[in-house]
matplotlib code that plots the C-alpha trace (Angstrom):
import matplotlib.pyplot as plt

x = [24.4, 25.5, 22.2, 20.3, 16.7, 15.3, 12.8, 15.2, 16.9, 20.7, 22.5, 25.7, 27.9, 27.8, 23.8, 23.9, 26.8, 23.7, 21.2, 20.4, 21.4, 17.8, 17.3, 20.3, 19.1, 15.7, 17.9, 19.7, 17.0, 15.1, 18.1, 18.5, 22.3, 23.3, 24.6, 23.2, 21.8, 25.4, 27.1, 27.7, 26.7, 29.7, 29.5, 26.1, 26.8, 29.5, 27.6, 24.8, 26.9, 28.5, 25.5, 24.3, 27.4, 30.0, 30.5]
y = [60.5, 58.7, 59.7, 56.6, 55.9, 58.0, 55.0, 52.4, 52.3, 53.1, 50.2, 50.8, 47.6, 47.6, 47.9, 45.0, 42.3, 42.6, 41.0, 37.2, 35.9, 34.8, 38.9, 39.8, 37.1, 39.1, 42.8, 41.1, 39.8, 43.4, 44.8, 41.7, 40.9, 38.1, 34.7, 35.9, 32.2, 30.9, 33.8, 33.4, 36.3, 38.5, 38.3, 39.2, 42.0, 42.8, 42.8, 44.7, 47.3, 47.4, 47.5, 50.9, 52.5, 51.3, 52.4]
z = [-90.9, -87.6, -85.4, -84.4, -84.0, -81.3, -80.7, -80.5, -76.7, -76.2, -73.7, -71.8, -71.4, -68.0, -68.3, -71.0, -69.1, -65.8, -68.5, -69.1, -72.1, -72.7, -72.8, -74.8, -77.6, -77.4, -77.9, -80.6, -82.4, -82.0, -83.8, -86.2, -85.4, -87.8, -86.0, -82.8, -82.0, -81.8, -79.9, -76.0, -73.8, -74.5, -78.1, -77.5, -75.3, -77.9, -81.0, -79.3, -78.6, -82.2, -83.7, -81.5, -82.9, -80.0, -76.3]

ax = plt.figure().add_subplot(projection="3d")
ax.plot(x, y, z, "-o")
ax.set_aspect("equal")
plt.show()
């Protein structure tokens, strides 16, 4: 089954690359990305949207 969470929020990348990093780190950490504390702001905004099932 490939439906997500209907609780957790859906982020576009254009909606995620507006963000801090500061509020990226806080997404990530919501969603428990591994490494997150040594990615920049694109691998954040990357991983993020990886781990929501691409866009």
């Amino acid at each position: 089954m490939m439906a997500s969470t209907p609780s957790e929020p859906t982020y576009t990348r254009e909606e995620l690359e507006a963000m801090t990093k500061d509020a990226l780190y806080d997404i990530a950490t919501d969603m428990d990305i591994a490494g997150r504390s040594s990615m920049t702001k694109a691998q954040l905004v990357d991983a993020i949207l990886d781990a929501q099932g691409g866009a």
